[in-house]
N, C-alpha and C positions, 0 to 999 in steps of 0.2 A: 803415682802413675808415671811412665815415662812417654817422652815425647823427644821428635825427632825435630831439632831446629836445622832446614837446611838453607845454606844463603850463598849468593855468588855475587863477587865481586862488579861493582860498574866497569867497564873496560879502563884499563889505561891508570888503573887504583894502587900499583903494586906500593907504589912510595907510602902512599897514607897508608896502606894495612901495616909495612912494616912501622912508621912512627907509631902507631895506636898498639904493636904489638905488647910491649911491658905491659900495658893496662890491660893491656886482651887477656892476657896470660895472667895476671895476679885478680880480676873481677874470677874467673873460671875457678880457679882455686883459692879464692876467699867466700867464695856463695856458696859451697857446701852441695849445692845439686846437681853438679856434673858429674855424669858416671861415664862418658867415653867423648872427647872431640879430638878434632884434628882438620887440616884443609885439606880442603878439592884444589889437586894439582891439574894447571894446565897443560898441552902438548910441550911448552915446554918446561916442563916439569916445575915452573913455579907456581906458589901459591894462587889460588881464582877464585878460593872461595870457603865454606865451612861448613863441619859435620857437627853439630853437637848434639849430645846425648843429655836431658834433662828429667831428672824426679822431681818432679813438683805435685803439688795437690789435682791443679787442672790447669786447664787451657790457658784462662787468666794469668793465672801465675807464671806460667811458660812464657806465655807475651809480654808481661809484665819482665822475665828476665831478659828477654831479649832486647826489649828498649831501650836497657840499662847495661845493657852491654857497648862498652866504649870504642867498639867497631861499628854500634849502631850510630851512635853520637856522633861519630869523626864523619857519616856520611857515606862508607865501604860499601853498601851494600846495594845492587842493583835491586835484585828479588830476593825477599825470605819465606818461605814457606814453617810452615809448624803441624806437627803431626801429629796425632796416638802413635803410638810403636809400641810392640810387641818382640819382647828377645826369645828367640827358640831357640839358639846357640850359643854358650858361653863359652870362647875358647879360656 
C-alpha cells in the first residue's frame, strides 16, 4: 500500500536539513520503498520540508520508516503527518 509521508521543517532548520542531507538521500535509496520524494520549497524557494512517497505493508511500517529516517533523528521536523494515498495519475 502506499502512503504519503508529509513533514515541514521547525523554523530556522535549514543548516541541520542540509548536514543530515547525505543520510537523507542514501536511507531513501537504500530502503527500497520510496517510490516518489522530494521537498516543500519555501517563498524563498528553499527547502521547508518533505514529500515522500512510501510502499509499505501498513501504517506501522510507514511510521516505523519515518522514525528511522535520519531527518527524523537530527530533530528536522516540526509536524509529520502520514497518510493512505491513492495514485490516479502516473506521469
Amino acid at each position: 500500500m502506499l502512503y504519503a509521508l508529509m513533514a515541514w521543517d521547525k523554523p530556522g532548520a535549514l543548516d541541520l536539513r542540509l548536514q543530515n542531507r547525505p543520510d537523507h538521500l542514501a536511507y531513501l535509496k537504500d530502503s527500497g520503498v520510496v517510490r516518489q520524494a522530494g521537498p516543500f520549497l519555501g517563498t524563498d524557494e528553499k527547502p521547508s520540508g518533505s514529500l515522500i512517497i512510501l510502499e509499505v505493508d501498513d501504517m506501522a511500517a510507514a511510521e516505523a520508516w519515518a522514525d528511522a529516517d535520519p531527518y527524523a533523528k537530527a530533530g528536522l521536523f516540526e509536524t509529520v503527518r502520514i497518510a493512505p494515498w491513492n495514485r490516479v495519475l502516473e506521469a
